[in-house]
C-alpha positions in Angstrom: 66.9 67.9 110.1 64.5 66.1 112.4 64.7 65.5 116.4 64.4 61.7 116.6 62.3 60.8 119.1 62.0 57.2 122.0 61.0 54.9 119.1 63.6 56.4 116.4 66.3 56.4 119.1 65.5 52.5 119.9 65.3 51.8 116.4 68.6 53.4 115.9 70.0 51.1 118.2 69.4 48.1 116.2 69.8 48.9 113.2 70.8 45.7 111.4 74.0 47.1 109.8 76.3 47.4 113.1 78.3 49.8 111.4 75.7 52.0 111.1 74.4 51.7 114.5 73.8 54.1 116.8 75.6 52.7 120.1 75.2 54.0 123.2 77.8 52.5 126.0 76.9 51.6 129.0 73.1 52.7 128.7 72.3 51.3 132.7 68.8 52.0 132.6 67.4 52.7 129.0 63.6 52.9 129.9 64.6 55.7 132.5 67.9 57.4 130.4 65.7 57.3 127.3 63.3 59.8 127.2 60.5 60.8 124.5 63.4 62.5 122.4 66.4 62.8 124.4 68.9 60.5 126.3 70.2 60.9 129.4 73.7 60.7 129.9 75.7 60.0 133.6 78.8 62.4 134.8 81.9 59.9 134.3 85.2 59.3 137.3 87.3 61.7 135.3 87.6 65.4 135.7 90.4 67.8 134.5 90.6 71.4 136.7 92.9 73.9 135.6 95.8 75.3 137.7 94.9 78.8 138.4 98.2 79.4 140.6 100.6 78.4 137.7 100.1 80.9 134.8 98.4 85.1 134.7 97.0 84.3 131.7 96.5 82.1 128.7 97.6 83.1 125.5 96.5 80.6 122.5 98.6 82.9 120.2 101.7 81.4 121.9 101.0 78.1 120.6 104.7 76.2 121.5 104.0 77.2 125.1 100.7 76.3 125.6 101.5 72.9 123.8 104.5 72.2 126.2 102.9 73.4 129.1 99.7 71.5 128.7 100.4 69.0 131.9 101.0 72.6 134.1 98.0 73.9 132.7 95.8 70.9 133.5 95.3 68.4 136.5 93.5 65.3 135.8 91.9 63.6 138.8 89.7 60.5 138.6 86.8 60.4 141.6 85.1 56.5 142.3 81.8 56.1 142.4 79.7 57.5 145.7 82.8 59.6 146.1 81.9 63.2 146.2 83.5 66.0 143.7 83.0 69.5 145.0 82.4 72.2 142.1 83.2 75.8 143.6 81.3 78.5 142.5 82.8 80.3 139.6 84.9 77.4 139.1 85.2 76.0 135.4 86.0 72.0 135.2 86.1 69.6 132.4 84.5 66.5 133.2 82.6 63.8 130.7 79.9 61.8 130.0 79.9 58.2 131.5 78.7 56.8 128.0 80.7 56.1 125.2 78.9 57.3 122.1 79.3 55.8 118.2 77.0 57.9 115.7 76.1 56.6 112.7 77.2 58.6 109.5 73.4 60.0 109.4 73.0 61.1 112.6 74.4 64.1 114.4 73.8 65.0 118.4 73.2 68.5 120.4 74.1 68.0 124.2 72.4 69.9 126.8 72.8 70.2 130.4 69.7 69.3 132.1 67.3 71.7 133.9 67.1 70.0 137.0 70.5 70.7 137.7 70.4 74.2 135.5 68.2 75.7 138.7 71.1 74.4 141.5 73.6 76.9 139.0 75.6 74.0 137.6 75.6 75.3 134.0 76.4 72.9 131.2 77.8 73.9 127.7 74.6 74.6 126.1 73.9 72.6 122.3 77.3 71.5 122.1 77.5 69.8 118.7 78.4 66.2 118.4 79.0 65.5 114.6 78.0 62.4 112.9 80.5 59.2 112.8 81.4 60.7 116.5 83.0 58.0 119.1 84.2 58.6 122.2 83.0 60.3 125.5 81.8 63.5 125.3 83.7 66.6 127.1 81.4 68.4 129.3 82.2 72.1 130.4 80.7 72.1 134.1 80.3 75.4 135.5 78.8 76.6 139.1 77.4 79.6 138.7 75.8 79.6 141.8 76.8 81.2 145.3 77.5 77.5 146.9 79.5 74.4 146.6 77.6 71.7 144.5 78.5 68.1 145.7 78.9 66.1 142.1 78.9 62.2 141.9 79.8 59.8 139.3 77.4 58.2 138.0 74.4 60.8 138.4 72.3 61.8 135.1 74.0 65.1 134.2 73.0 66.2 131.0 70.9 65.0 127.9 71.6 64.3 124.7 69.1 64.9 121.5 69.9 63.1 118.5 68.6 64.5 114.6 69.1 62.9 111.8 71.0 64.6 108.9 70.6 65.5 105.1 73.0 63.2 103.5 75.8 61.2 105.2 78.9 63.2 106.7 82.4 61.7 108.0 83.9 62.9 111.5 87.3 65.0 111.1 87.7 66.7 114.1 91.0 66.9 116.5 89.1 64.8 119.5 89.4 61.0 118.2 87.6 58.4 120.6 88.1 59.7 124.0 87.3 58.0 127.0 87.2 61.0 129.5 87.9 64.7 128.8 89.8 66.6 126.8 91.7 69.6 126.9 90.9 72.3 124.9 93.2 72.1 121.2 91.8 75.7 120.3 96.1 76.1 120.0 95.7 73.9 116.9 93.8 76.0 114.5 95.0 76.6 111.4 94.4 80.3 111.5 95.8 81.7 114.6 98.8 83.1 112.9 96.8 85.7 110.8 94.7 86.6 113.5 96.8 86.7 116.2 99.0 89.8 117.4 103.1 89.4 116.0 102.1 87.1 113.4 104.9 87.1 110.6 104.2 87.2 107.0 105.6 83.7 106.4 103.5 82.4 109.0 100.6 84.8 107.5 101.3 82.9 103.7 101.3 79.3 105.4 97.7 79.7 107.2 96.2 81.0 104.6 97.3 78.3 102.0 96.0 75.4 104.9 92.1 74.6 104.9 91.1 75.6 108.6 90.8 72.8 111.0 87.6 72.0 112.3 
């Protein structure tokens, strides 16, 4: 695995074979987003915060009541550009990238919130993994861990992305199929839960284990 750096990234970009392009969507200002081995990517209108007041707890072991209750869970929001979005301290909120990625089948991605913002105490999900064959916007986890209010806009650069090339070719088969703005978490999905989790029945024990675990 190798970081690719400005030239690789351009040349990834037009790659003659559009289906094995690296596209990057919208890239506003590529001589200032694209850096010597990174891209920056902008904070997108959409944000999901999660209802505090409407549950104690979350258990993922309950899976048909976290499924059904998804929409109580979550409140999706969408915030124009130059309007402001206040991030609490402590708060947790889902928001996502502006760009629309598509990853070639050779090419896998780490996102990274950037420092600039890292010293303010908005914390970004650090080295999430973006797989190769990837499309869609990626989820970001935004989280002030600071003592004040950060003022977020659309639009800003947020986070980077560093792009590596892979040994061999690889086909995406995650759960989170071309979104265009963030996702909830599908952690209620895995394959697994009913071993691990308290109450499980043996039935449920038998079917898990004979099921590949999801990714």
């Amino acid at each position: 695995m190798s970081i690719l750096t400005r030239a690789e990234i351009e040349t990834a970009m037009r790659r003659e074979e559009p289906g094995n392009r690296l596209i990057i969507t919208p890239l506003l200002a590529p001589k200032k987003q694209i850096t010597e081995a990174s891209v920056d990517v902008r904070l997108g209108n959409e944000f999901i915060l999660i209802r505090k007041r409407t549950f104690a707890s979350l258990d993922i072991a309950a899976r048909e009541s976290v499924r059904s209750k998804i929409g109580v869970y979550q409140e999706k929001v969408r915030i124009e550009f130059h309007e402001q979005f206040v991030l609490h301290p402590h708060q947790l909120v889902l928001g996502s990238t502006l760009e629309y990625f598509k990853l070639p089948d050779d090419i896998g991605a780490y996102l990274m919130g950037r420092s600039s913002w890292g010293r303010l105490g908005l914390v970004i999900e650090t080295a999430a993994s973006v797989a190769p064959q990837f499309r869609g916007c990626v989820t970001l986890e935004l989280v002030n861990v600071g003592e004040v209010p950060l003022i977020l806009y659309p639009g800003v650069r947020i986070a980077q992305v560093v792009f590596h090339t892979t040994k061999g070719s690889s086909t995406y088969a995650g759960r989170y199929v071309c979104p265009t703005g963030p996702q909830f978490s599908r952690v209620h999905e895995d394959d697994d839960l009913g071993f691990w989790c308290p109450g499980a029945t043996e039935q449920t024990r038998i079917i898990d284990d004979a099921e590949p675990a999801g990714p």
